[in-house]
Each structure stands twice: as structure tokens, then as C-alpha cells.
ZABAMAR-95950 format. One line per 5 residues: their letters; for each residue x, y, z of C-alpha. Coordinates in pm, 1 decimal, always signed. Layout:
N
A = X/Y/Z | ...
This chain:
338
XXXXX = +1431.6/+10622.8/-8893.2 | +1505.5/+10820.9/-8604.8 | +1633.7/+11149.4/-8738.5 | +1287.4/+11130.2/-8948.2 | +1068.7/+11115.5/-8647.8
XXXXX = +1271.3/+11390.3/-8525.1 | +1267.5/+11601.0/-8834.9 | +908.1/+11575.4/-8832.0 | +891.7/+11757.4/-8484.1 | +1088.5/+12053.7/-8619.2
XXXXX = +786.2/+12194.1/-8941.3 | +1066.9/+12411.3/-9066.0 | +1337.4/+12174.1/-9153.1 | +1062.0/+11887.1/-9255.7 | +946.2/+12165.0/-9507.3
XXXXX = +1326.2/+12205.6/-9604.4 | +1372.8/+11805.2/-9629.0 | +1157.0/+11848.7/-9989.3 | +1438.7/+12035.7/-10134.0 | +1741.3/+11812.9/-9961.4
XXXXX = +1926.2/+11558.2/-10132.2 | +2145.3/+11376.3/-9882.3 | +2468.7/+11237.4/-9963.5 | +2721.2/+11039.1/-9735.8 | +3077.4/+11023.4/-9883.2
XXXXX = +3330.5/+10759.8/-9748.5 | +3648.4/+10949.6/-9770.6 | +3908.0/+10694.9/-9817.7 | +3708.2/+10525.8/-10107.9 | +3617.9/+10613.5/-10445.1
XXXXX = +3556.4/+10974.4/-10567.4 | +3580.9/+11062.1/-10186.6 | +3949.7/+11187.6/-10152.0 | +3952.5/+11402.3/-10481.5 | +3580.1/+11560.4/-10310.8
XXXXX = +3757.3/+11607.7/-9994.2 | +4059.2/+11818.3/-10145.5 | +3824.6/+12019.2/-10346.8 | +3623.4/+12102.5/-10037.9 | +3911.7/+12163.5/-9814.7
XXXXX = +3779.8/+11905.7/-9558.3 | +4008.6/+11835.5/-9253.0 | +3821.0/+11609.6/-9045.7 | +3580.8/+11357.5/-9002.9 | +3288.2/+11392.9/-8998.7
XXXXX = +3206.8/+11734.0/-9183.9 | +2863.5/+11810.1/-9347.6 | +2859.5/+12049.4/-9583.6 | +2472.9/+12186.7/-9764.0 | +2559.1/+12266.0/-10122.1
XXXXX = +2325.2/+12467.6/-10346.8 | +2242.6/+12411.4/-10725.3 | +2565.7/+12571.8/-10826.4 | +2782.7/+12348.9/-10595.2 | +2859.1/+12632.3/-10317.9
XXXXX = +2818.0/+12596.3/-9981.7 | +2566.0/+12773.3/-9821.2 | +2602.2/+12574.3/-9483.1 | +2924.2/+12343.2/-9292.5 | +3019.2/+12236.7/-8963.7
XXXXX = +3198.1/+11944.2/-8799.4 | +3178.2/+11683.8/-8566.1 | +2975.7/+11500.0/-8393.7 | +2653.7/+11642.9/-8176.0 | +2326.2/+11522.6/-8073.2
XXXXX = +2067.3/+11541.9/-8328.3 | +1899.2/+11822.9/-8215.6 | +2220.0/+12053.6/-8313.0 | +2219.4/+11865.7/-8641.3 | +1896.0/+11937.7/-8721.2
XXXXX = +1937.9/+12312.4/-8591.8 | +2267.2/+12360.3/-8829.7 | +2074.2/+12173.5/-9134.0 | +1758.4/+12394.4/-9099.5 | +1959.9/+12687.8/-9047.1
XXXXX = +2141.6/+12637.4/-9396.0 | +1834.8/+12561.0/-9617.0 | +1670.0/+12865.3/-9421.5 | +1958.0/+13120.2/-9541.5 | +2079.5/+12982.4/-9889.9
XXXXX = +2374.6/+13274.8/-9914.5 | +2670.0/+13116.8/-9977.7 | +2962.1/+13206.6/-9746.6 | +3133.5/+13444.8/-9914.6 | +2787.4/+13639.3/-9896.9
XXXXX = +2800.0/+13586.8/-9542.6 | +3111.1/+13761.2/-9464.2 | +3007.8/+14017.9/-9712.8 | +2734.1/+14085.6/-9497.2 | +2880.0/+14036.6/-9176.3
XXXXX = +3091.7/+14330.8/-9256.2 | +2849.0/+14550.6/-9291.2 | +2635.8/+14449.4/-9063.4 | +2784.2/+14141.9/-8812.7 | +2524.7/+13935.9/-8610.0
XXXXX = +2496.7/+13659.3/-8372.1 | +2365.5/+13403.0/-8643.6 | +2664.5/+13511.8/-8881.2 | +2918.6/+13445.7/-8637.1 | +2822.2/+13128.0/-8540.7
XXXXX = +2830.2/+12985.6/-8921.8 | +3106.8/+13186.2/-8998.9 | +3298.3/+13045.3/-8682.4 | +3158.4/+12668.6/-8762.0 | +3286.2/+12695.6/-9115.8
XXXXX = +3644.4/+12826.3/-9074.0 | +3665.4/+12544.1/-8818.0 | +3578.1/+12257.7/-9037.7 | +3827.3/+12361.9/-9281.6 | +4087.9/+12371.3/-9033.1
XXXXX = +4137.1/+12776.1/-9040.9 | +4154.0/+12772.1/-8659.3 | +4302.5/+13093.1/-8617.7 | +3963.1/+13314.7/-8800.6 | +3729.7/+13039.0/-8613.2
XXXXX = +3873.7/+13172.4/-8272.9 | +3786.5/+13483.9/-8398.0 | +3429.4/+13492.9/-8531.8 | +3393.6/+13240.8/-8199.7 | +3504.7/+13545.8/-7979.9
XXXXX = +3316.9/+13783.7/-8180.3 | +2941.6/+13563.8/-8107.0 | +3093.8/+13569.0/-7745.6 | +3087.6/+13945.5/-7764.0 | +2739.5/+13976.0/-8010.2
XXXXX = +2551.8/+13682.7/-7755.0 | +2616.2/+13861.0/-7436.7 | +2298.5/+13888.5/-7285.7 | +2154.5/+13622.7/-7512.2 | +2206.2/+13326.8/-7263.2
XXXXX = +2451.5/+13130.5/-7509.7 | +2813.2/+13105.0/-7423.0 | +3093.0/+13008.8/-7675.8 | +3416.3/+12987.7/-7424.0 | +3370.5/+12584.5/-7514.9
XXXXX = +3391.6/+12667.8/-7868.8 | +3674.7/+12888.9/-7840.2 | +3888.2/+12629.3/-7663.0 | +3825.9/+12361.2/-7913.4 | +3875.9/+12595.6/-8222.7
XXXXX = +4206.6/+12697.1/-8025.6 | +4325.9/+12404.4/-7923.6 | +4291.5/+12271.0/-8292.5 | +4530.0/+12596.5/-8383.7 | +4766.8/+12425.1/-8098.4
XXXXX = +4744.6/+12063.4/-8296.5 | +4871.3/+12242.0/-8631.7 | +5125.9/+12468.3/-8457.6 | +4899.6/+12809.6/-8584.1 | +4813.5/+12881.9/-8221.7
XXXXX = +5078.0/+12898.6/-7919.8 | +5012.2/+12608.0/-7611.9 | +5026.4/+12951.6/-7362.8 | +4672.9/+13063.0/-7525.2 | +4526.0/+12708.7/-7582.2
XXXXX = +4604.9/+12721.6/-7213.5 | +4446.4/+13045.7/-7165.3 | +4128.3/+12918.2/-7312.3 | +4100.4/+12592.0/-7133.0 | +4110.3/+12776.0/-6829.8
XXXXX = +3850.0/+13011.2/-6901.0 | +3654.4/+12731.2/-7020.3 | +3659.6/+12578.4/-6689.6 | +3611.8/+12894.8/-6519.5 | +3243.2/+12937.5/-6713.0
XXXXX = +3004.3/+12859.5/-6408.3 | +2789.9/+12733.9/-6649.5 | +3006.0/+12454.8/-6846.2 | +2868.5/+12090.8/-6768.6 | +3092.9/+11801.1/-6658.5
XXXXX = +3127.8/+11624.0/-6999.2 | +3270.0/+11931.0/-7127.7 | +3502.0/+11933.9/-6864.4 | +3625.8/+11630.7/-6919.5 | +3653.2/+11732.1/-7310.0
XXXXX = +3873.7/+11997.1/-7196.7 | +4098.2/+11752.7/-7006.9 | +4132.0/+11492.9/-7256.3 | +4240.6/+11709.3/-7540.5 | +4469.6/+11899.2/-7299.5
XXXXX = +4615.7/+11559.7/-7177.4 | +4638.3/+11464.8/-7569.8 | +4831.8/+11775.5/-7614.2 | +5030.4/+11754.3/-7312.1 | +5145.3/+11450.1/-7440.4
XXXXX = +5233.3/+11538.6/-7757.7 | +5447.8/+11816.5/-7643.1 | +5632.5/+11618.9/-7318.6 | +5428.3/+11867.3/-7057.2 | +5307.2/+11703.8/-6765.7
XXXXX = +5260.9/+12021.0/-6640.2 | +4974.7/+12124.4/-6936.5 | +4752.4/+11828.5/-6832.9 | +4744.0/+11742.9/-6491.4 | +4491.8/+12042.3/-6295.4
XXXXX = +4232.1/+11939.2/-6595.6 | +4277.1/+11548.8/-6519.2 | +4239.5/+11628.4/-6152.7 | +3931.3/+11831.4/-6151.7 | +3764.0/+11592.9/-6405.3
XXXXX = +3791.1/+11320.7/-6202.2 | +3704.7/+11541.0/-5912.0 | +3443.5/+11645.1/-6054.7 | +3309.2/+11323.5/-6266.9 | +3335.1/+11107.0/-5936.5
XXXXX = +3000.1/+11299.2/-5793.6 | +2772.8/+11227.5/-6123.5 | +2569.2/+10927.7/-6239.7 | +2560.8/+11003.2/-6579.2 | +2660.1/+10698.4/-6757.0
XXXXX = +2845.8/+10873.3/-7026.6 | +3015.1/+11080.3/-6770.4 | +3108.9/+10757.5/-6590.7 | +3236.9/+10562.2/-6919.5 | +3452.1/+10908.8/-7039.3
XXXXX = +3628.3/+10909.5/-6698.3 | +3756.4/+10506.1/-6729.4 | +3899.7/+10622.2/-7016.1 | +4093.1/+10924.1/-6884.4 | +4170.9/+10697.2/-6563.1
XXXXX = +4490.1/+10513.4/-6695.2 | +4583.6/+10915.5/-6759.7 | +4477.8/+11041.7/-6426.4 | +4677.5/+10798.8/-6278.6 | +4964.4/+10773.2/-6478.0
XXXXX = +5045.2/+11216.8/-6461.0 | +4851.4/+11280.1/-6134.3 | +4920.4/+10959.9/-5935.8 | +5245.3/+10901.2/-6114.9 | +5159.5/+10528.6/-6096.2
XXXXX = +5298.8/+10387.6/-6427.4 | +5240.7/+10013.6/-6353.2 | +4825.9/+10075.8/-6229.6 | +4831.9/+10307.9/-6521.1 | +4971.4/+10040.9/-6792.7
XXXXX = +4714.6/+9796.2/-6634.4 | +4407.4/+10019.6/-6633.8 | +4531.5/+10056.8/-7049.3 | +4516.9/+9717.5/-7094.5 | +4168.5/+9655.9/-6900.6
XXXXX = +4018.0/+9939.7/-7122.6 | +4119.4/+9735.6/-7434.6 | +3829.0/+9509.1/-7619.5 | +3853.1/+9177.4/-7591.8 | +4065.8/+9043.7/-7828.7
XXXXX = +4324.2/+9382.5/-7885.1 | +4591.0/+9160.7/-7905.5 | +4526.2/+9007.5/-8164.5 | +4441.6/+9334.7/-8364.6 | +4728.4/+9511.8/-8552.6
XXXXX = +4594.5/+9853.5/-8536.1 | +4470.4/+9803.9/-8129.7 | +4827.4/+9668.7/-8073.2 | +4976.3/+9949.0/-8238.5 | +4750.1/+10170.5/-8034.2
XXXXX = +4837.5/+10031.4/-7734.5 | +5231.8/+10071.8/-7800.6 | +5150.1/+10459.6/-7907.7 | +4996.0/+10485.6/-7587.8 | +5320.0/+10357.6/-7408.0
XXXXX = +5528.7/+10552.8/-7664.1 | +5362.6/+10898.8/-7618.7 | +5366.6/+10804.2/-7230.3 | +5754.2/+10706.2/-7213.0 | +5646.5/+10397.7/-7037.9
XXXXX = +5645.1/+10006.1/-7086.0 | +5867.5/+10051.9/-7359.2 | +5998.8/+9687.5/-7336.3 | +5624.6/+9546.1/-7372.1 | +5507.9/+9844.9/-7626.9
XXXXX = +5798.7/+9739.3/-7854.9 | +5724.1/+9396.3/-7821.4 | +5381.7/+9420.7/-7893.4 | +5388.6/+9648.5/-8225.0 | +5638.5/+9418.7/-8363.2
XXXXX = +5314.6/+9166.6/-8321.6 | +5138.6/+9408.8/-8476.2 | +5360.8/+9461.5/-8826.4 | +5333.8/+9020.7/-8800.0 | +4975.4/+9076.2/-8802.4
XXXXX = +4892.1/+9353.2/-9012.4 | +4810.4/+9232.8/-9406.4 | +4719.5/+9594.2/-9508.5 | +5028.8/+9780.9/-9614.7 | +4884.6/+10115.3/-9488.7
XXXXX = +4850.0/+9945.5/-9116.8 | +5166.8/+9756.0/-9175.4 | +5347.9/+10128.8/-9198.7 | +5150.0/+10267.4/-8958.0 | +5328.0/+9996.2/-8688.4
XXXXX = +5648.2/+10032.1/-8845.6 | +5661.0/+10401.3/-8762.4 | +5574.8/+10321.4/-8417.6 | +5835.1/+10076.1/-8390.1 | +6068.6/+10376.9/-8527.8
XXXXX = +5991.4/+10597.0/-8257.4 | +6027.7/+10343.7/-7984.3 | +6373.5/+10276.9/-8069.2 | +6426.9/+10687.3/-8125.5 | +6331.9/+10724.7/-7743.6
XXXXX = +6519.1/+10402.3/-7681.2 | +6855.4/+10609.5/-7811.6 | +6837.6/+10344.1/-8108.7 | +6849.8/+10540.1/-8395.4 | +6988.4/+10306.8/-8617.5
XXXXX = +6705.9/+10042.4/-8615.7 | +6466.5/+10363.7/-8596.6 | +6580.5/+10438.2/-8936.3 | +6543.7/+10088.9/-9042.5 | +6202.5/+10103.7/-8940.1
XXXXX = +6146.9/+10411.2/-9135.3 | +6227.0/+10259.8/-9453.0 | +6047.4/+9982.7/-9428.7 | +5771.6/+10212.1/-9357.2 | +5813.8/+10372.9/-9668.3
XXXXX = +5858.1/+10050.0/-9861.2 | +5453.1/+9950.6/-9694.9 | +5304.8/+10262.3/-9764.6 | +5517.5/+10439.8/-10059.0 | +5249.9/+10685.5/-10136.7
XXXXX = +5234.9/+10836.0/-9816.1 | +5461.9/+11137.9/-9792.8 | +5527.7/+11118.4/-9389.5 | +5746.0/+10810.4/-9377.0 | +6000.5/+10967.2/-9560.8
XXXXX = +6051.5/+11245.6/-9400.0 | +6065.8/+11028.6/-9079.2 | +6362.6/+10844.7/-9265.5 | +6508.6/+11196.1/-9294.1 | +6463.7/+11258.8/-8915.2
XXXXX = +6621.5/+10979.4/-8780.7 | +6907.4/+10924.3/-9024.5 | +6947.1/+11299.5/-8920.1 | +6956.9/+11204.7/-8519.1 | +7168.3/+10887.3/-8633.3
XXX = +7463.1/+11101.4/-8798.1 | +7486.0/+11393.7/-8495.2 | +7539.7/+11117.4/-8250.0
């Protein structure tokens, strides 16, 4: 395996591997969803190191490259205090090494607000130390900015002195752009998106880094569609970024009409299209997912009556899911002031 080989080139953590049970959880299946409300996990994926007692002594999110992994893994069986410990220590005595965990595990649970802050605070403790966290301070605010915790202004704020670090690589400049652009959209703002999308593909265009190259086709159709203002080269870039095969896949159809949705263009087609998708879907989870689509195409469409048809047929697919009813709620709402 390859994280064995490389666990063998780190003694410290193939010492710790003796004492390491490891565990992958699906959560969507079995005892996964009742694990993931008792841990307070928010995203996928999360890896939390538990001791004896069940307490976590290490957590963190996302994906990295193994040698991060193996860094954050080591670093937990190295310091078994659990993290209540940790702040009890770090406020007595706060260091670089607390910060970081302390920052990584407010993050993975979503507390984006006190993972800005111990992120700021291993900005202040590192100086000197050659690390730099501005990257990690954008994404921890910009999560605030997904869950309404943390104003656009200062997700803003951060991006920009993200950029600004002379250091920062391209890839993470083009992080910075697509979850600005994914924000941008969200909240209607052009405005939010379009200096990131420029200098990424400014600055992406100069490297041959495959990855680099393959991240900026997919923030193309974006570049082109809020820089360019080209909505037709934009659609068809979409479409040629697609597997083969998308339409003929519900949740890649749906996708694709989301896409046209959140950009307020193609409607026609993106309507069209998800209505192939609730044909296709057999799963009554993906079948609602479409259907709520569908509902907000006709909302921007001014067709709030059919949006609240949609709607209830959403909550008809899925009725477990507490969002499609409050989307009935919405749109019967927007249906009765006009």
C-alpha cells in the first residue's frame, strides 16, 4: 500500500501505527449518520484520532497530500491530550503547535468563526517560523461566509490578502477563485468573483503543471461566462467539461441545470434537461434533488406557481428531508405577494 511505504519513511508515526486502529465510516450508511451527529462532523472527509475513552485527541478535514496526513496523524498519537486539554493549555501558555490543531479542529466541526481565530493567532505565533496561514484563514472564513457566521466584506478581505502573500502558489490561487466564484454565485455578485477568475487564468496560463492546467478548464466556462460575459462559449465549454454520457445521468443533468440556474443562463435548455433528470432518477433522494431544481428555475422564470408544485413533489420524493418543505413555504410565500 502506498501510505505504508510512506509511513515507513516517517520512524515516528510507523512506531505510532502499533497503537492505531483505523476505521473508515461511510456516512450515509449504517451506524454512520448517528456517529456523525455525535461527533459534530460537517464535512467530508474528516478524520478524527480517538483515544481509549472515545475523545479526540486529534481532527482535521479535507483532503491533502499524504505527507500532511501523515504529519496531522503522527502529530495526534504524539500528544494524546484531548482538546479540551489543549485549550486548557493554550491559555496558559499558547503555542504554534496548539494553534494549528486548535484551528484544524474548530474547522472540521464547522465553528468557522474560533478557526479564523486560532488561524490568525498561528499567523501571529509563526512569524518568523517560515509557515504562513493567510490560505487557511481564507478557507476557514470563507466557510463562515457559506453558513452566513462571517460577512462576504471580510471573506473578501481575506481572499485578497491571500493573494497578496508573495509566497502563495498558483493552485491556491485558483482555490481562492473558485470558492469566491462559488460564492459570488450564490449571492448574485459578479462583482465578488471576477479579479480572482482573471488573475487565475492569468496566472495559470504561464504553468505546465498538469493539475494547474486541468483546475483552470474547469473554471474556464466561469472565466468566460463573468469576465468575457460570453454566455453561449460559456454554456458550451459546460457541456464539453461534462463526462461522456452526463446526459443520461440524473444527478450530472441536474448538475448541469444548477449550473445554468445559479448562472441565470440557458434557462430554456436547463429546465428541459432536469425535467430529464426527475424521468431518469429511480432514487427518491435524487428524484427531489431535481425537483427542487426544477422549483427554482421556474422561481427565476417568475413561475411561482409550478415552483411550488415542484416543491411538493419534492417533499412527496424525499419526505424525511426537512429542506423541501420549507422551499414549499418560500414559494407559496412569493406566489401569494404577487
Amino acid at each position: 500500500m502506498k501510505f505504508a511505504r510512506e509511513a515507513n519513511s516517517v520512524p515516528a508515526l510507523a512506531a505510532a501505527l502499533d497503537q492505531v486502529v483505523l476505521c473508515s465510516i461511510d456516512g450515509e450508511k449504517g451506524d454512520g449518520p448517528s456517529l456523525e451527529k455525535q461527533n459534530e462532523v460537517k464535512g467530508h472527509p474528516t478524520f478524527i484520532v480517538l483515544n481509549a475513552d472515545g475523545a479526540a485527541v486529534g481532527r482535521w478535514s479535507g483532503y491533502s497530500k499524504s505527507d500532511k496526513f501523515i504529519e496531522n496523524l503522527s502529530s495526534a498519537v504524539q500528544d494524546p491530550t484531548t482538546f479540551e486539554q489543549k485549550h486548557t493549555r493554550y491559555q496558559s501558555k499558547p503555542t504554534l503547535a496548539d494553534a494549528e490543531k486548535l484551528a484544524a479542529f474548530h474547522s472540521s466541526r464547522g465553528e468557522a468563526k474560533d478557526a479564523v481565530r486560532f488561524y490568525n493567532e498561528a499567523q501571529k505565533l509563526g512569524a518568523g517560523s517560515g509557515k504562513d496561514y493567510r490560505q487557511d484563514i481564507f478557507e476557514a472564513t470563507a466557510e463562515g461566509a457559506f453558513d452566513g457566521t462571517i460577512t462576504l466584506a471580510e471573506t473578501k478581505a481575506a481572499a485578497d490578502a491571500a493573494v497578496a502573500y508573495n509566497g502563495r502558489t498558483v493552485d491556491q490561487l485558483q482555490e481562492v477563485a473558485g470558492i469566491m466564484t462559488v460564492l459570488g454565485r450564490k449571492e448574485q455578485n459578479r462583482e465578488v468573483m471576477v479579479p480572482y477568475l482573471k488573475l487565475a487564468m492569468q496566472e495559470s496560463a504561464k504553468s505546465q503543471d498538469p493539475e494547474v492546467q486541468k483546475t483552470r478548464k474547469r473554471l474556464e466556462p466561469y472565466s468566460v461566462l463573468y469576465v468575457e460575459k460570453n454566455e453561449a462559449k460559456a454554456v458550451s465549454l459546460r457541456k464539453e467539461s461534462l463526462d461522456e454520457g452526463w446526459q443520461q445521468d440524473p444527478e450530472k443533468l441536474n448538475a448541469f441545470a444548477w449550473w445554468c440556474f445559479e448562472g441565470r443562463v440557458n434557462l430554456d435548455e436547463a429546465q428541459a434537461l432536469a425535467q430529464k433528470g426527475v424521468d431518469l432518477a429511480k432514487d427518491g433522494k435524487t428524484k427531489a434533488m431535481i425537483l427542487d431544481t426544477m422549483a427554482e428555475l421556474c422561481n427565476v422564470r417568475n413561475n411561482c406557481k409550478d415552483a411550488v408544485h415542484y416543491s411538493e413533489l419534492a417533499v412527496a420524493a424525499d419526505p424525511a428531508s426537512d429542506h423541501y418543505p420549507k422551499q414549499v413555504e418560500r414559494f407559496r410565500k412569493l406566489l401569494a405577494e404577487k
